[in-house]
Every structure is written in structure tokens, then in C-alpha cells.
Residue frames as a rotation matrix with the C-alpha (Angstrom) as fourth column:
UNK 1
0.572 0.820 0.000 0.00
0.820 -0.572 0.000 0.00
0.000 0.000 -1.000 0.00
UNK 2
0.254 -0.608 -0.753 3.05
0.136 -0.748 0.650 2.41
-0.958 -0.267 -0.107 0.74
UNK 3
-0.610 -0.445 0.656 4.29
0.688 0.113 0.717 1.63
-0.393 0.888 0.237 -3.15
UNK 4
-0.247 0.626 0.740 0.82
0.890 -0.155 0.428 2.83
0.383 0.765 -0.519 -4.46
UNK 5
0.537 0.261 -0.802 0.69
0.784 -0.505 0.361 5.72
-0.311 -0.822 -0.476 -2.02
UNK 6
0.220 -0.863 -0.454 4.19
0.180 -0.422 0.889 7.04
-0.959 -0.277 0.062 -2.82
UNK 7
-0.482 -0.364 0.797 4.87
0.810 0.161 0.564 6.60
-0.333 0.917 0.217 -7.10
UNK 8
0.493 0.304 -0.815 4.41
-0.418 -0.739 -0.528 9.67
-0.763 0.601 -0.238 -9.08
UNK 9
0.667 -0.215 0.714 5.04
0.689 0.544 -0.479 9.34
-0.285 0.811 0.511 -12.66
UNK 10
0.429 -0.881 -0.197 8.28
0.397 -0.012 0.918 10.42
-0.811 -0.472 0.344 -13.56
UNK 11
0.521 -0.148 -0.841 8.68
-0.631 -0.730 -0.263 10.52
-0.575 0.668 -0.473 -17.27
UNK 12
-0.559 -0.774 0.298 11.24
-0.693 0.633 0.344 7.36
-0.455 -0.015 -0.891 -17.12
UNK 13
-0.831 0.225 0.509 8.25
0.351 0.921 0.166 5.24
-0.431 0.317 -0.845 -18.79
UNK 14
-0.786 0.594 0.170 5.34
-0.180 -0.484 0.857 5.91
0.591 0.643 0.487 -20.70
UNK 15
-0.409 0.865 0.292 1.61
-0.865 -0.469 0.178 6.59
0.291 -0.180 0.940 -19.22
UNK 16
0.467 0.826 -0.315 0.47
-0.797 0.548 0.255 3.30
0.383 0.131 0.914 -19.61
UNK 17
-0.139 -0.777 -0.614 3.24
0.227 0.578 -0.784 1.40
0.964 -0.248 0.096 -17.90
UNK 18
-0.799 -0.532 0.281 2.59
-0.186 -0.226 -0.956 3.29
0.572 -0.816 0.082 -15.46
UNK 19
0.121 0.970 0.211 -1.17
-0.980 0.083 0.179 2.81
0.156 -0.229 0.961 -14.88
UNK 20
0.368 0.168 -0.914 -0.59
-0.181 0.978 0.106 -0.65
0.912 0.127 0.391 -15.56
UNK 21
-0.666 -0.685 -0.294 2.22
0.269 0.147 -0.952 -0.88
0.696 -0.713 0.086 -12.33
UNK 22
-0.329 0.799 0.504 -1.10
-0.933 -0.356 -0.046 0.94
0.143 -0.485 0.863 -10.46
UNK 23
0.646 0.762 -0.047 -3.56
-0.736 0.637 0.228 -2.10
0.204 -0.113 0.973 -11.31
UNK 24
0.152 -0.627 -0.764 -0.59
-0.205 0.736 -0.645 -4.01
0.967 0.255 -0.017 -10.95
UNK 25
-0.779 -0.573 0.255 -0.47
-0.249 -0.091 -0.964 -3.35
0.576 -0.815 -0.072 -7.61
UNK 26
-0.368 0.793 0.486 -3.84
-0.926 -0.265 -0.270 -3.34
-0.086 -0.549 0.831 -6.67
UNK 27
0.363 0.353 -0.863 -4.13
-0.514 0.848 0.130 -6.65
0.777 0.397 0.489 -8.04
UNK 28
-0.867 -0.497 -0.030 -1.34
0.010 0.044 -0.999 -7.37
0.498 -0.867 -0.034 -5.06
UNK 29
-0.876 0.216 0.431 -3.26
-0.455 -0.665 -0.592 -5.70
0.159 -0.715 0.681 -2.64
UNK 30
-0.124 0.988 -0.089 -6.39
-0.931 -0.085 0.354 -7.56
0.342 0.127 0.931 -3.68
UNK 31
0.228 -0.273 -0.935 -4.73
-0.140 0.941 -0.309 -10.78
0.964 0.202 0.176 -3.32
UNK 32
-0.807 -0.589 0.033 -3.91
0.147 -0.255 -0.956 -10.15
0.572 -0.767 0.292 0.15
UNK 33
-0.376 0.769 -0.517 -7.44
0.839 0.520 0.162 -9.70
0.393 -0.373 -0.840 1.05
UNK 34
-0.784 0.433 -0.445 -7.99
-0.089 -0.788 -0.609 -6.12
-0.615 -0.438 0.656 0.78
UNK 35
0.396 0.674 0.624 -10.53
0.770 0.126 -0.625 -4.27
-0.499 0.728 -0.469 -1.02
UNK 36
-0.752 -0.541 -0.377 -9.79
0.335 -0.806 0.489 -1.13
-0.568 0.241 0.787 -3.16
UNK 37
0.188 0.980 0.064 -12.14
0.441 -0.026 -0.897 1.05
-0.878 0.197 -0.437 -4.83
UNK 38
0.540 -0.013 0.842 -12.26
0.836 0.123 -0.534 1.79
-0.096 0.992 0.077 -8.18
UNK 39
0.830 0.268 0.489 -12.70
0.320 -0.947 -0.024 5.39
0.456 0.177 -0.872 -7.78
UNK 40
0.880 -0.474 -0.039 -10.14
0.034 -0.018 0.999 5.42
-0.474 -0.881 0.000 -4.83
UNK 41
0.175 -0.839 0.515 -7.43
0.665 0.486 0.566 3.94
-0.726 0.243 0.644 -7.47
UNK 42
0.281 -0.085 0.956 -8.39
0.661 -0.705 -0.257 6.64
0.696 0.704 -0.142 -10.57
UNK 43
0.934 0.334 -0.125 -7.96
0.342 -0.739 0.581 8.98
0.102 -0.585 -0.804 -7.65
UNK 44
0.600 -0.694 0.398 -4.40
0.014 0.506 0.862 8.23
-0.800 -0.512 0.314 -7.05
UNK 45
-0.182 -0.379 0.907 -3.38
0.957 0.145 0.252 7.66
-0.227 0.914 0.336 -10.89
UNK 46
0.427 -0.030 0.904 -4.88
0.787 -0.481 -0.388 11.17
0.446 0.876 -0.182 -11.56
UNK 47
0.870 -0.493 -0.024 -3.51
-0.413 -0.753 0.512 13.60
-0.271 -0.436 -0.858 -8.24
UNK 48
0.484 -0.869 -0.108 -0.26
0.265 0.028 0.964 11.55
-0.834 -0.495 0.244 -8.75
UNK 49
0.535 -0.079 0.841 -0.10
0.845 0.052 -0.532 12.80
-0.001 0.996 0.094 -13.05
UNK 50
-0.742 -0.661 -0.117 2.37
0.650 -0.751 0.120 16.05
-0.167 0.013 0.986 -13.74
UNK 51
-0.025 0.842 -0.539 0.39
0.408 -0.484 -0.774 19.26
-0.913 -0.239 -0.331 -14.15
């Protein structure tokens, strides 16, 4: 949860690599036996985008 908290995109990969490393994670996270909301995760992908 700290990973997906903390990653800002960077520039060092492309948009969609990075989104993917997102659901990638959450897929993690789900496996473990949280939950995650959708919304919760677009939240995250868009505050963590450059301006």
C-alpha cells in the first residue's frame, strides 16, 4: 500500500506502464485480502499525473 501511495510518474516510462504498475499493484493488494475502490485507485493515478 506504501508503493501505491508514494509513485508519481516520472517521465522514465510511458503513461500506460505506469497505470498498468497501479492495477498491478492493486491486483497485489487484492490478493492479500484487501478491497480497493475503483474510484479510490483513478484517484491516485490522476492527483499523482504532472500538471
Amino acid at each position: 500500500m506504501s508503493r501505491l501511495t508514494t509513485m508519481k510518474f516520472d517521465g522514465s516510462r510511458s503513461m500506460y506502464e505506469h497505470v498498468i504498475e497501479i492495477s498491478n499493484i492493486k491486483a497485489r493488494i487484492r490478493n492479500m485480502g484487501m478491497s480497493m475502490d475503483e474510484s479510490f485507485l483513478v484517484q491516485f493515478i490522476i492527483n499523482y499525473l504532472p500538471p
